[in-house]
C-alpha positions as CSV (number, residue, x, y, z in Angstrom):
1,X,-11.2,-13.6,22.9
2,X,-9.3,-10.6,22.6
3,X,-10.1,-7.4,20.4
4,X,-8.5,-8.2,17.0
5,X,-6.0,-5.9,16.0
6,X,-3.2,-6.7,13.5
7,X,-3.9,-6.4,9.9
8,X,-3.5,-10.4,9.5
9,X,-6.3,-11.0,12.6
10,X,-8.7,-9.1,10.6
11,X,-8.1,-11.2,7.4
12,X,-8.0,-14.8,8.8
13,X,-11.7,-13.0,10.9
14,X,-12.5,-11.5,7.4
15,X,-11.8,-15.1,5.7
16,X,-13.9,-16.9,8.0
17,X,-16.6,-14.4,7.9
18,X,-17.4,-15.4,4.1
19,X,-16.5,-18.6,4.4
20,X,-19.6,-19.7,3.2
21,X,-19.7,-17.0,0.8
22,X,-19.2,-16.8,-2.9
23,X,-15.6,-15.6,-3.6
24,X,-15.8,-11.5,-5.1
25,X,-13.6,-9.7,-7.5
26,X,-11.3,-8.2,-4.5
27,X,-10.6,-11.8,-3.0
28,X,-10.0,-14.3,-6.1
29,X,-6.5,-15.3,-5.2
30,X,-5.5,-17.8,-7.3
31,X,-2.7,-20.1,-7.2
32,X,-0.5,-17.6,-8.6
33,X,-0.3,-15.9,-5.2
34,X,0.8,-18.8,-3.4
35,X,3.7,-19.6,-6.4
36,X,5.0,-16.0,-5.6
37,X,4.5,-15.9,-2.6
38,X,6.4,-18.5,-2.4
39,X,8.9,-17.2,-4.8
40,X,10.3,-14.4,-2.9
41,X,10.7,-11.0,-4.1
42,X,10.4,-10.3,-7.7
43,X,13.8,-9.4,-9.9
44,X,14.4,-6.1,-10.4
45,X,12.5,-4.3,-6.5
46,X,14.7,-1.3,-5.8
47,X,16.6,-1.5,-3.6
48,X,17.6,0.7,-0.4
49,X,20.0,3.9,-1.2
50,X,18.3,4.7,-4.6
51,X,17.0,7.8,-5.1
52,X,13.2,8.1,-5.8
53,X,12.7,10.9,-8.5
54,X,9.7,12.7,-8.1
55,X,6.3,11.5,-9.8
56,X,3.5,13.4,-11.3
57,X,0.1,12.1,-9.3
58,X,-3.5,13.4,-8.7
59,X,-5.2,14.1,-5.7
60,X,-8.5,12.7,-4.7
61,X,-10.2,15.6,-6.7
62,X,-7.9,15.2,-9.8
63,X,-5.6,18.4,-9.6
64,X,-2.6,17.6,-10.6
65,X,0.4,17.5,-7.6
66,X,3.9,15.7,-7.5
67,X,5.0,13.0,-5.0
68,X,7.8,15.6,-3.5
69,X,4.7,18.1,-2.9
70,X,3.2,14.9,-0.6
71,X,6.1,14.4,1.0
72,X,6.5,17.7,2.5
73,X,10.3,17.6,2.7
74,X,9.8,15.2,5.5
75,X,10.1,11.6,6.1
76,X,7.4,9.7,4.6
77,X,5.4,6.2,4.4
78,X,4.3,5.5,1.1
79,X,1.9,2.6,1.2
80,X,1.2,1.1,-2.1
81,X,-2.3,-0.3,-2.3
82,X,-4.7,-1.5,-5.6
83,X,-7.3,-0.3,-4.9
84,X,-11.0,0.6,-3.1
85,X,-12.7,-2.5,-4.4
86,X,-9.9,-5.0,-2.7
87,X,-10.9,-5.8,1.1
88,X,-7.3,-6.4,1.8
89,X,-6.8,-2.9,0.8
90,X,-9.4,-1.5,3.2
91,X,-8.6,-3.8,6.2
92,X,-5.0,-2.4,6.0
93,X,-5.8,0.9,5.1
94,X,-8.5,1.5,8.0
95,X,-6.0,0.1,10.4
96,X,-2.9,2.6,9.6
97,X,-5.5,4.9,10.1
98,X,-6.2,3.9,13.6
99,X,-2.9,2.3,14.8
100,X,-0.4,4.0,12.4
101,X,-1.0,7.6,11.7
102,X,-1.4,8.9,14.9
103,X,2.0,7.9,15.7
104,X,3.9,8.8,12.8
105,X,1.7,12.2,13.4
106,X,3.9,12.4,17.0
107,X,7.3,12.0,14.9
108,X,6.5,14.3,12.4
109,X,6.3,11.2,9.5
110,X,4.4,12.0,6.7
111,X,2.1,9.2,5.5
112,X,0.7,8.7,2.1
113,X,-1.1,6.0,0.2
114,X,-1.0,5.3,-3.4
115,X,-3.3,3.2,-6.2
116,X,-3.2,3.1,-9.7
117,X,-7.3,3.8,-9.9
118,X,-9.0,6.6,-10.8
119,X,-8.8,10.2,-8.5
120,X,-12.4,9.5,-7.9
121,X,-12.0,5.9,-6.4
122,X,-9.0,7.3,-4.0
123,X,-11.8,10.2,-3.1
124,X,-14.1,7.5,-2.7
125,X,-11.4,5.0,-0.2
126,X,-10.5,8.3,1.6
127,X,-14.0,9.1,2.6
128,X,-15.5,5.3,3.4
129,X,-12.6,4.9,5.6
130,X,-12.6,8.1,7.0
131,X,-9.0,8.8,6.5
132,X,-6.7,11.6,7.7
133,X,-3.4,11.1,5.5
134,X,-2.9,11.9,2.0
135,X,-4.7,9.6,-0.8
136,X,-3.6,10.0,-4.3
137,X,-3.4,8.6,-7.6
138,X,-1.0,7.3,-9.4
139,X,-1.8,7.1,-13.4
140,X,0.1,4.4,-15.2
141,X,1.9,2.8,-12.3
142,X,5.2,5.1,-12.6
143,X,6.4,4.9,-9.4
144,X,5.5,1.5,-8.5
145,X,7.1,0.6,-11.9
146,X,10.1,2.5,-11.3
147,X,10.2,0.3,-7.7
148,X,9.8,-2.9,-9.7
149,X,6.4,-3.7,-7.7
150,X,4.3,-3.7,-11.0
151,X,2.2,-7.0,-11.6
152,X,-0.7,-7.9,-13.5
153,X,-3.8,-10.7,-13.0
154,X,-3.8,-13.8,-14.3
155,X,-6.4,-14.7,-17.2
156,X,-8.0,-16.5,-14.9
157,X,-8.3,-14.1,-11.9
158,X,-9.1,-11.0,-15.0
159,X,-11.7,-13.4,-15.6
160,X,-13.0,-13.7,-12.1
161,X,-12.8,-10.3,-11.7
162,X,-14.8,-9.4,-14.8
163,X,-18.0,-12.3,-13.6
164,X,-18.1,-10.5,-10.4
165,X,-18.1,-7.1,-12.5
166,X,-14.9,-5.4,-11.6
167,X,-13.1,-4.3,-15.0
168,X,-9.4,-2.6,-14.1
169,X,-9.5,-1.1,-17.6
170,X,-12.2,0.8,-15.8
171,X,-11.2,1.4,-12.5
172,X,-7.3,2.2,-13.6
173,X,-6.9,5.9,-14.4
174,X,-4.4,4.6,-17.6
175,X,-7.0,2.0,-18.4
176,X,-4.4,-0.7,-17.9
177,X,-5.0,-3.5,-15.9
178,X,-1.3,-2.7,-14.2
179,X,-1.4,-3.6,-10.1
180,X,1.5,-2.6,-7.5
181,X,2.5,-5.4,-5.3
182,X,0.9,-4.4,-1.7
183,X,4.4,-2.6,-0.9
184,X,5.1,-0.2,2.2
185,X,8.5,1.7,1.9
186,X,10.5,4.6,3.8
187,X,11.5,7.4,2.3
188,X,14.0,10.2,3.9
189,X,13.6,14.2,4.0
190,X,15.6,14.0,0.7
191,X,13.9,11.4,-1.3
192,X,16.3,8.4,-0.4
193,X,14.7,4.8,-0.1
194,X,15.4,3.4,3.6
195,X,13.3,0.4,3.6
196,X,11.2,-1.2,1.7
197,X,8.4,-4.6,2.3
198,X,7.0,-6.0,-0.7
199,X,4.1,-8.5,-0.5
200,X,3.7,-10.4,-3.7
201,X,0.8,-11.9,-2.6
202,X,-1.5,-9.4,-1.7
203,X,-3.7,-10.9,0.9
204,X,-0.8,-10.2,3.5
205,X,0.3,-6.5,4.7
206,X,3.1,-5.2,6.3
207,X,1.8,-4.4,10.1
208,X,2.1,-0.9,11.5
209,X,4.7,-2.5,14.5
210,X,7.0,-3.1,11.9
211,X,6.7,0.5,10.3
212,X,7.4,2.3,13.5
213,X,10.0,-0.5,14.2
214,X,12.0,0.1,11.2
215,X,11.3,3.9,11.8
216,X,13.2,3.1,15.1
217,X,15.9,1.3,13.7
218,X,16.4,3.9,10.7
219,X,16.3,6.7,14.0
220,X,19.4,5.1,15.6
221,X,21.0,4.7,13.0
222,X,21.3,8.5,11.9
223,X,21.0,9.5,15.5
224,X,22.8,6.7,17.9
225,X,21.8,8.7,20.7
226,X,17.9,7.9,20.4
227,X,16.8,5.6,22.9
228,X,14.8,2.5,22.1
229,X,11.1,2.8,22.1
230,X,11.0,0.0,25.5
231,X,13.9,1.8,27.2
């Protein structure tokens, strides 16, 4: 069997790992997930050209900083994510660590992951993981809001959640129980949105292949003299 690697090999592993396993808070997937899933993108996702304004955030020690301070004035990949009690969450997060980051590092990509949860709990995913790229926190949703990512739980997954003793109005630095769709998007050296992968139902990631792929694409197409990666 070969080494898994992709975010989605590590989930069906992960699935069949607790298969015999009570269900916890970050996994409770009800049928929702599947209906939008099914669905398609929600109305209103921004769409590619728009300008992202810059958004007031904290870092993993709660001083205050803005998304254009993240940035850097470079390219960047923002990875929206809910937070460090969702498995899905970690799974993808310890992978762009591994598989991700080091190559965007190389291209001079900035990378930077966002959650709605407290400064604390970002703190807390950044050191379990052992992470390298900027973690912040995003109070009250506002960018993923402004992106049209924003979702909530059903009452009955709120109510899974809470028996397995995860409370959002606790964990969320607004005390909302507001959640960005798992959502990876491209932004330029001037704050313009080039991509963008939404994933209504949040047990599915986008995989780093198709980050550096559309990094590729996005590269040729303001520079027709770059070479593809194979060639």
């Amino acid at each position: 069997m070969g080494v898994v690697s992709t975010i989605s090999e590590q989930v069906a592993q992960m699935h069949l790992a607790r298969a015999s396993e009570p269900v916890d808070e970050g996994m409770a997937a009800g049928p929702e997930q599947a209906e939008m899933a099914a669905g398609g993108l929600p109305a209103g996702v921004a769409e590619v050209g728009m300008t992202v304004p810059d958004v007031e955030m904290l870092d993993v020690h709660g001083s205050p900083t803005t998304l254009y301070q993240a940035t850097a004035g470079r390219t960047t990949v923002v990875v929206f994510y809910r937070g460090t009690w969702c498995p899905y969450c970690n799974i993808a997060l310890a992978t762009y660590k591994s598989q991700l980051h080091p190559q965007l590092t190389q291209r001079g990509v900035e990378l930077v992951a966002l959650s709605p949860q407290r400064p604390d709990g970002s703190l807390s995913m950044q050191e379990k993981n052992d992470i390298a790229f900027t973690v912040l926190s995003d109070p009250g949703n506002t960018l993923a809001r402004h992106l049209g990512i924003l979702t909530q739980p059903s009452e009955d997954a709120r109510a899974a959640q809470l028996r397995f003793g995860l409370d959002l109005t606790a964990v969320n630095a607004d005390g909302t129980i507001d959640l960005p769709m798992p959502t990876t998007v491209i932004l330029d050296n001037e704050h313009v949105l080039r991509w963008i992968d939404v994933h209504p139902d949040y047990r599915t990631r986008t995989e780093p292949n198709q980050i550096l792929g559309a990094l590729d694409h996005l590269g040729r197409l303001t520079n027709p003299r770059i070479p593809d990666q194979d060639s």
